[in-house]
SEDREN-553889 format. One line per field, with one value per residue: residue number from 1; x, y, z of N, C-alpha, C in turn; residue in three letters. Coordinates in steps of 0.1 Angstrom, whole numbers, plus 5000, padded with zeros to 4 digits. Layout:
N
num <- [NUM ...]
neast <- [X ...]
nnorth <- [Y ...]
nup <- [Z ...]
caeast <- [X ...]
canorth <- [Y ...]
caup <- [Z ...]
ceast <- [X ...]
cnorth <- [Y ...]
cup <- [Z ...]
residuo <- [ALA ...]
This chain:
155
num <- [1 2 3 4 5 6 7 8 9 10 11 12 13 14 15 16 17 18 19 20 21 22 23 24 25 26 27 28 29 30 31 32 33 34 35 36 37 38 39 40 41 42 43 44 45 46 47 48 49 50 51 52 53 54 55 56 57 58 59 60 61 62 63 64 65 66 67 68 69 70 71 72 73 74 75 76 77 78 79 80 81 82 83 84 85 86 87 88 89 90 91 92 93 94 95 96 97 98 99 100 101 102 103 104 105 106 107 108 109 110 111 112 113 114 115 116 117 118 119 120 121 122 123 124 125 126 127 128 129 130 131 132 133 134 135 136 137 138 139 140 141 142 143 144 145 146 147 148 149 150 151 152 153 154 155]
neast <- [7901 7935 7964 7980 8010 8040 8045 8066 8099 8117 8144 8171 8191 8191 8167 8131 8121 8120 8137 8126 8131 8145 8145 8159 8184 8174 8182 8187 8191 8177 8171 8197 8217 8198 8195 8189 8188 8175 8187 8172 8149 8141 8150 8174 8171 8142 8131 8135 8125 8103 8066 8044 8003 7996 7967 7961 7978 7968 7939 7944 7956 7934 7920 7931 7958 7991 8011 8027 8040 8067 8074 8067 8086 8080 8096 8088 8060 8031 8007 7978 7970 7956 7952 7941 7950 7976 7993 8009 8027 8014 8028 8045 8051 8074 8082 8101 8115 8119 8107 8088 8080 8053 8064 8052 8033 8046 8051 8040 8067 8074 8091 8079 8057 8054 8039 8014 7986 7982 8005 7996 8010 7997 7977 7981 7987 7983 7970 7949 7938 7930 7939 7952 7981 8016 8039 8062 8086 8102 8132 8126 8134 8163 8168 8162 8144 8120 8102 8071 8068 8048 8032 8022 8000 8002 7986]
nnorth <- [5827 5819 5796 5812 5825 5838 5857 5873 5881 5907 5928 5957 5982 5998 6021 6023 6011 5978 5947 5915 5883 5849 5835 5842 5850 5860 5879 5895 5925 5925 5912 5897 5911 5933 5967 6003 6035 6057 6058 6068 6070 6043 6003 5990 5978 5975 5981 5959 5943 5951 5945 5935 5930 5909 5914 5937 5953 5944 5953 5982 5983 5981 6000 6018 6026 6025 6003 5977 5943 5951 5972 5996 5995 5971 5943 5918 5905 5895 5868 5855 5864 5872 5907 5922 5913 5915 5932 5965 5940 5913 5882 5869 5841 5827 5807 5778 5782 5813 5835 5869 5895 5922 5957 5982 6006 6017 6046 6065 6077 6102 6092 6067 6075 6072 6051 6057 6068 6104 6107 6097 6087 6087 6074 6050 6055 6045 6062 6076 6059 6034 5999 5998 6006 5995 5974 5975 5949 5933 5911 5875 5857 5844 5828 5811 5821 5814 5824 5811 5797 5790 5808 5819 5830 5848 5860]
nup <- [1129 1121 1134 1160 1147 1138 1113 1102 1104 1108 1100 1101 1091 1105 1112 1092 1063 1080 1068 1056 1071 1072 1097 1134 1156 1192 1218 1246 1236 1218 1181 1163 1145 1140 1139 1156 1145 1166 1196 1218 1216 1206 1211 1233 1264 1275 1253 1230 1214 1187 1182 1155 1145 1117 1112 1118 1098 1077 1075 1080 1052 1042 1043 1027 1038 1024 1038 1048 1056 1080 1072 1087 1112 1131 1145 1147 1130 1137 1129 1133 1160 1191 1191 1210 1233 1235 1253 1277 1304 1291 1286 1262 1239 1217 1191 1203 1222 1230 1246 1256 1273 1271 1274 1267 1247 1214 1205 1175 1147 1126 1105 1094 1078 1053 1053 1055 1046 1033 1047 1077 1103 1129 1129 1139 1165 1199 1221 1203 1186 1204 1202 1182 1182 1175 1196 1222 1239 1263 1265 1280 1278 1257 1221 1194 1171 1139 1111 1107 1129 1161 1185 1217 1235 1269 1296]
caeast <- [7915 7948 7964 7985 8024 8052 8045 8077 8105 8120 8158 8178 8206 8188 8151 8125 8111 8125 8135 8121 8147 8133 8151 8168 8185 8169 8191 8182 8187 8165 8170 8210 8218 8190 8201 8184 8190 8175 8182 8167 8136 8146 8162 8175 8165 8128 8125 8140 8116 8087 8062 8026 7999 7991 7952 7961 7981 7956 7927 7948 7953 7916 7915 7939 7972 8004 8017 8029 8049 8084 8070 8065 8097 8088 8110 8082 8052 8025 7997 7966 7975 7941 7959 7931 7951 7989 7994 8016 8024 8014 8040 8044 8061 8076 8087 8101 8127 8117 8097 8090 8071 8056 8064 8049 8029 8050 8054 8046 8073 8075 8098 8072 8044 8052 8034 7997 7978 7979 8016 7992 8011 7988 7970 7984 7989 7977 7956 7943 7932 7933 7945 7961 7997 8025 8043 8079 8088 8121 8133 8131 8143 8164 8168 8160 8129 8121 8092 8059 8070 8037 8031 8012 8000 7999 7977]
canorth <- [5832 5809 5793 5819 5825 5843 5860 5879 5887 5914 5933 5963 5983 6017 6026 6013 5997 5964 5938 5905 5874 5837 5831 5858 5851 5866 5877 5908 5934 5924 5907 5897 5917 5944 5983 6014 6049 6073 6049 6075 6062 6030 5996 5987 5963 5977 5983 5952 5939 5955 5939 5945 5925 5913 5913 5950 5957 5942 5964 5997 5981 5983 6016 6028 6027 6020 6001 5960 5940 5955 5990 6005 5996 5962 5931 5905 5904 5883 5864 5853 5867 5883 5914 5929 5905 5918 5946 5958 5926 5903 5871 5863 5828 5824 5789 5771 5794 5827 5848 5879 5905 5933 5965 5992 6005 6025 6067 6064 6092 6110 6078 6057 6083 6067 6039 6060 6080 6115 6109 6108 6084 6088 6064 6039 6057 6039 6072 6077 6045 6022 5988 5997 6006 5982 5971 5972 5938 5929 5896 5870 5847 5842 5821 5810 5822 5812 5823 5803 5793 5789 5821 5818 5848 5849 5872]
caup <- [1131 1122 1149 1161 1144 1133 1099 1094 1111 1102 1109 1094 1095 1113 1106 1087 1063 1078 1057 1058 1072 1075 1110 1140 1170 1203 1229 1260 1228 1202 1174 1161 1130 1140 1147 1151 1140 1170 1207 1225 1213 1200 1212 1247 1272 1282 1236 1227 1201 1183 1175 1149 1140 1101 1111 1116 1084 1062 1080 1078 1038 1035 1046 1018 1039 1020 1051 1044 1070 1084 1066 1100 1123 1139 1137 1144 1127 1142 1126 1146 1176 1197 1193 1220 1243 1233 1258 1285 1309 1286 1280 1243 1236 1204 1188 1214 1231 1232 1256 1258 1281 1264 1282 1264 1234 1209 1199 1163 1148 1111 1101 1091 1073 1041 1053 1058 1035 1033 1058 1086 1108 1141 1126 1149 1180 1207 1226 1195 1184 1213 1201 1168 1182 1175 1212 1221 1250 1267 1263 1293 1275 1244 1215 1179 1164 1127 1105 1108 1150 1170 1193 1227 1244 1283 1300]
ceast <- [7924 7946 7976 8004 8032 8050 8057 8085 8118 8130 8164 8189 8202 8173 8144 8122 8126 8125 8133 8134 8138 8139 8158 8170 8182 8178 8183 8183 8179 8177 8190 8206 8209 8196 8185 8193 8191 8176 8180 8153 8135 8151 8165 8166 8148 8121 8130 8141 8106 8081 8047 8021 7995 7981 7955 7967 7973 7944 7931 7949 7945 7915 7923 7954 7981 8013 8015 8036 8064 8083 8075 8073 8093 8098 8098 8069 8040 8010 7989 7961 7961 7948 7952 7942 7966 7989 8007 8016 8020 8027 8036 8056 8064 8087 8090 8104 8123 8103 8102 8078 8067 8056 8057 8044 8041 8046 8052 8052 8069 8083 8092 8057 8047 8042 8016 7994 7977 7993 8010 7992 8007 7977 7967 7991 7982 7965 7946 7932 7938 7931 7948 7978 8002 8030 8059 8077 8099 8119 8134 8137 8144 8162 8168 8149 8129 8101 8081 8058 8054 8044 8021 8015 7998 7996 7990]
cnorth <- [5820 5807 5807 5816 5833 5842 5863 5878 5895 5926 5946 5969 5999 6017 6016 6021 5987 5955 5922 5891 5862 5834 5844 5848 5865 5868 5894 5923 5932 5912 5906 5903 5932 5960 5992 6028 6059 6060 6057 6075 6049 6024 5995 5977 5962 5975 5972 5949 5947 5945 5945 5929 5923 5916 5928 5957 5954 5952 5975 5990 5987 5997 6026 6027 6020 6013 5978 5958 5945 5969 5999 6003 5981 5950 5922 5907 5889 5879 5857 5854 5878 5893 5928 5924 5910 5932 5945 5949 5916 5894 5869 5848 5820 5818 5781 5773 5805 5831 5856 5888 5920 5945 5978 5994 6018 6038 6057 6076 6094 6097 6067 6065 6079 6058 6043 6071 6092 6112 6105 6089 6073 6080 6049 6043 6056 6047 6076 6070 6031 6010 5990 5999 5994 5985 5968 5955 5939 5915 5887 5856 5843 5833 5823 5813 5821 5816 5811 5795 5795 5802 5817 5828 5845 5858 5874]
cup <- [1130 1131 1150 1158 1140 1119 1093 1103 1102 1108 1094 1094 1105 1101 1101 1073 1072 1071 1065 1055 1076 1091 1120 1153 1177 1215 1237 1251 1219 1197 1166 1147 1128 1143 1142 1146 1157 1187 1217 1226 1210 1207 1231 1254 1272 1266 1230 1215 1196 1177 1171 1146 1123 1102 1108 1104 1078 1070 1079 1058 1031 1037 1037 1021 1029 1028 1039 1057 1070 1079 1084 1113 1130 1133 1136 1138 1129 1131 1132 1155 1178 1200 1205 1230 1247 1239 1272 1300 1305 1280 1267 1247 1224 1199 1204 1223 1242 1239 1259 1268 1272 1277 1278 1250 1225 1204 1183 1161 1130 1101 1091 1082 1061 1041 1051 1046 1039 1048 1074 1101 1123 1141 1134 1165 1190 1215 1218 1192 1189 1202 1187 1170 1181 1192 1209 1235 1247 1265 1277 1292 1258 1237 1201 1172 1146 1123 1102 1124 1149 1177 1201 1235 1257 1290 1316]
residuo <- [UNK UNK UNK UNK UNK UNK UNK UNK UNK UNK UNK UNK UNK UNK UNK UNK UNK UNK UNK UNK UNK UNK UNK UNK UNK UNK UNK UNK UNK UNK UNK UNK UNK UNK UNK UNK UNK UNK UNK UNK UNK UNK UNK UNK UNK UNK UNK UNK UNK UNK UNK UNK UNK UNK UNK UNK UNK UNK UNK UNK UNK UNK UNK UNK UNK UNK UNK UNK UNK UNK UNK UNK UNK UNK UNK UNK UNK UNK UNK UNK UNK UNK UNK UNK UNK UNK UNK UNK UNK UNK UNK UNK UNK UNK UNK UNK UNK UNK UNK UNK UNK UNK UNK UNK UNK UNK UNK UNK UNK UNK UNK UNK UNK UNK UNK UNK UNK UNK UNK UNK UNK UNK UNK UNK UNK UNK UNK UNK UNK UNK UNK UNK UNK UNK UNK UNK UNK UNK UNK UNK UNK UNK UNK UNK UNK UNK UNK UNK UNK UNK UNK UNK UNK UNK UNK]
């Protein structure tokens, strides 16, 4: 496994796919420049950030998915990360700044079924198939995050 870092980060104007930005400020909503669509599901203090693993995109890949990074709604996309270990109460600490707490594993919705073969979304829903959801975290503390940062996970 890499060392663990910051593959993408990734912001839009409402929904996804997200598009791919080399740099974001972090502040207690997510990501500066980011919006959602539905914030009844989306967004706020406790939804701040989403975040996915690449190990996990390239493995749904293999499996046929049409899924890349920012496809499926998060903003950060992580590389190297023991994504067994990225759950909620886990600290994330990304570049130098930024930490974050994750608080919860994400609803996948209909939004994102372009990304799976045959639409079939559920693919990444966490009761389904424990440790494939992406994770939402609040921020505990803001900052500058830039593509290829170091990332350290804290249990």
């Amino acid at each position: 496994m890499s060392q663990p870092h910051i593959f993408q980060i990734n912001i839009s104007n409402g929904g996804a796919p997200k598009l791919a930005v080399r740099e974001a400020e972090v502040n207690e909503l997510g990501l500066a420049g980011d919006k959602q669509r539905n914030l009844k599901h989306h967004g706020g203090p406790e939804r701040a950030v989403c975040l996915y693993s690449l190990e996990r995109i390239l493995a749904l890949q293999a499996e046929g998915h049409p899924i890349y990074p920012g496809a499926v709604g998060e903003n950060v996309t992580l590389a190297g990360v023991d994504w067994e270990r990225v759950k909620p109460g886990a600290k994330l600490h990304l570049g130098e700044e930024v930490v974050l707490e994750i608080t919860r594993y994400t609803e996948p919705c209909s939004t994102i079924r372009e990304s799976f073969r045959e639409e079939y979304f559920n693919r990444i829903h966490q009761e389904r198939f424990p440790g494939w959801s992406r994770v939402y975290a609040r921020v505990l503390q803001g900052g500058r995050i830039r593509v290829a940062d170091a990332v350290r996970v804290e249990d």
